[in-house]
N, C-alpha and C positions, 0 to 999 in steps of 0.2 A: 284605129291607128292612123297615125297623119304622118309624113317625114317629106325631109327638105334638107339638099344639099347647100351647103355655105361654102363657099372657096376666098381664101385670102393668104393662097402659098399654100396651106395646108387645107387637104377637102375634108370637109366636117360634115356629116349625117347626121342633121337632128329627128332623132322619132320619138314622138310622143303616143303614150300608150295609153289606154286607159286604168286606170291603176283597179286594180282588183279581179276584172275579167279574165276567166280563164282561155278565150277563144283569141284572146291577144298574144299571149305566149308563140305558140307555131308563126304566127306572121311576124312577130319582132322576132323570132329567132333564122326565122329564111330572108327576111331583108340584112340581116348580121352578115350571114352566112355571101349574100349577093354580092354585097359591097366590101367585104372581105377587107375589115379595116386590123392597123396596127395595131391599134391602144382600143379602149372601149372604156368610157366616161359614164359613170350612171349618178342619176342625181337625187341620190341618197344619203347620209354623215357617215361619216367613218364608224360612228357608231353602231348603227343600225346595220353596216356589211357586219360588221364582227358577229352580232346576233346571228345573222341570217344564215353566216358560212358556219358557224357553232352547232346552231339548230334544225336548219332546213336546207341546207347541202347534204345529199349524199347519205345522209340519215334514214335511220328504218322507221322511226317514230318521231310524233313531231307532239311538242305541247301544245295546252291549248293557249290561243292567244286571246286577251281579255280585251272586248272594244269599252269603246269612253258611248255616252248616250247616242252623238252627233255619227263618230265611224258607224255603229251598229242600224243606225237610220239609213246612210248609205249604202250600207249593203244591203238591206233589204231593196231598196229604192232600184239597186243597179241592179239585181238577180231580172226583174223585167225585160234585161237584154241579155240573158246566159247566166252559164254558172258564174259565181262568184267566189273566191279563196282568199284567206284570209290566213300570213300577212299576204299582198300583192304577188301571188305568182311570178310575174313577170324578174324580177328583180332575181331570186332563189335559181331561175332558170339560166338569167345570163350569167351570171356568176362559170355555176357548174358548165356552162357553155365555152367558156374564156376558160377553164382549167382544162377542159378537154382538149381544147386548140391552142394552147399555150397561149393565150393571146390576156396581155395583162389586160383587167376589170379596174377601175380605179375611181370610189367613191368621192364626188367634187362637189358635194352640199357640204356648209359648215357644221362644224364638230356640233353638237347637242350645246354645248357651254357658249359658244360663238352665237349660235342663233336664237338662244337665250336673250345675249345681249342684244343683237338687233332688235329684237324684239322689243326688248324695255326702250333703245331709241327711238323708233317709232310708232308704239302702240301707248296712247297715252289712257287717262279714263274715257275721255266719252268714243273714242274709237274703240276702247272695249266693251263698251257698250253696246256700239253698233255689229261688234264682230257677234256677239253675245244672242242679241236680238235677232240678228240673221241665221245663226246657227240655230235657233229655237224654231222658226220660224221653216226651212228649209226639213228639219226633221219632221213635222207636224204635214207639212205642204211639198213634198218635193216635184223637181222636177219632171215632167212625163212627157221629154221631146219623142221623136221617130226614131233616134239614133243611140248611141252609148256614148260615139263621140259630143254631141250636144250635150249630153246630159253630162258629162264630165265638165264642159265648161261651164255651163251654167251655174254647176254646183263650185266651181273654184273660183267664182267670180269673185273680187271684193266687193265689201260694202256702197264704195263709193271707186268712181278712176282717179281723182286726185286727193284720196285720202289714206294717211299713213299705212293702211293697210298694203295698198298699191304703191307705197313706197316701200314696204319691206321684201313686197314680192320683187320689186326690181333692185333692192339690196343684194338679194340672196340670188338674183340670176345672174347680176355685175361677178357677185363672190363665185358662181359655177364656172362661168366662160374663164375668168383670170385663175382659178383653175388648173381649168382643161388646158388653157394657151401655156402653163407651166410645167405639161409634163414630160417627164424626162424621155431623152431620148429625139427629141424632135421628130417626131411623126407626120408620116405626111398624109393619113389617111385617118383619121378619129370617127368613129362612131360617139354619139350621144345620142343616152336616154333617159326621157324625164316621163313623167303625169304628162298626162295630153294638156290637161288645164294649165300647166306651164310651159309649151309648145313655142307660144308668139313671143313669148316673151326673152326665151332664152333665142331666139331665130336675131330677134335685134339686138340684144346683147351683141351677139356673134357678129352682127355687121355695125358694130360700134368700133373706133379706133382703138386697139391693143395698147 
């Protein structure tokens, strides 16, 4: 886990987690708890909380959840630094955390249908190609830094830094921060949490002009 306050009127907590680690939960939920924010931002689709609080809030039983070839490499990849849970713990956790403490949860990735379209803007063929190639490639060979935090990045890196790939990651971090800057209530104290591997990205976002 990484985090870093942002102030521009309102002080913003960025923490990035590692997604799927079960040992990240207790520490992203005592930095919550430290900084004792208003609102709490997670950067997930509106889609995806609805699952989560249907299935994995509060629930006695949980289905199973099916991986694609590429997540199921990952998690074996990342068990090398603790357990692993599968969907992302971390996420099920804040939720139930923010109902406990009355403290609104509020998902600010684009809807599933939205990030579709980014998508088709900029991932043309041979960037899927490359997206494609490196997915293969990463599953086959992955990462094996010292840390979970390295190996998260590593593993979210795009293909290329100035190829569509890395333009849609800072589409969708443009689309979190404008967001979070639109939630009601004007808060002056926001937590935000993302994937570690989208940390830096959303950090600049946040010191871009509003």
């Amino acid at each position: 886990m990484i985090d870093r306050t942002v102030r521009d009127g309102t002080a913003y907590l960025v923490i990035g987690s590692v997604r799927g680690l079960l040992s990240e939960v207790p520490r992203v939920l005592a930095r919550l708890d430290e900084f004792a924010p208003e609102r709490t931002a997670i950067g997930i689709s509106p889609d995806e909380v609805e699952g989560l609080r249907t299935y994995f809030v509060g629930t006695e039983t949980e289905p199973v959840v099916p991986l694609a070839p590429t997540e199921a490499a990952e998690v074996r990849a990342l068990t090398q630094y603790g357990e692993v849970r599968v969907p992302n713990p971390t996420y099920p956790a804040i939720l139930a955390w923010g109902r406990d403490r009355g403290i609104p949860v509020d998902p600010v990735d684009p809807s599933d249908d939205r990030y579709a379209e980014m998508f088709a803007d900029h991932i043309g063929y041979t960037e899927l190609v490359r997206r494609t190639l490196r997915e293969r490639r990463l599953s086959k060979r992955p990462p094996t830094p010292s840390t979970a935090d390295e190996f998260a990045v590593a593993w979210g890196e795009p293909p290329s830094e100035r190829g569509g790939s890395a333009r849609l990651a800072e589409s969708r971090e443009a689309h979190l921060v404008a967001a979070v800057r639109a939630l009601e209530g004007r808060p002056s104290r926001v937590a935000i949490v993302v994937d570690r591997e989208r940390f830096d990205g959303v950090v600049a976002a946040l010191g871009s002009p509003g």
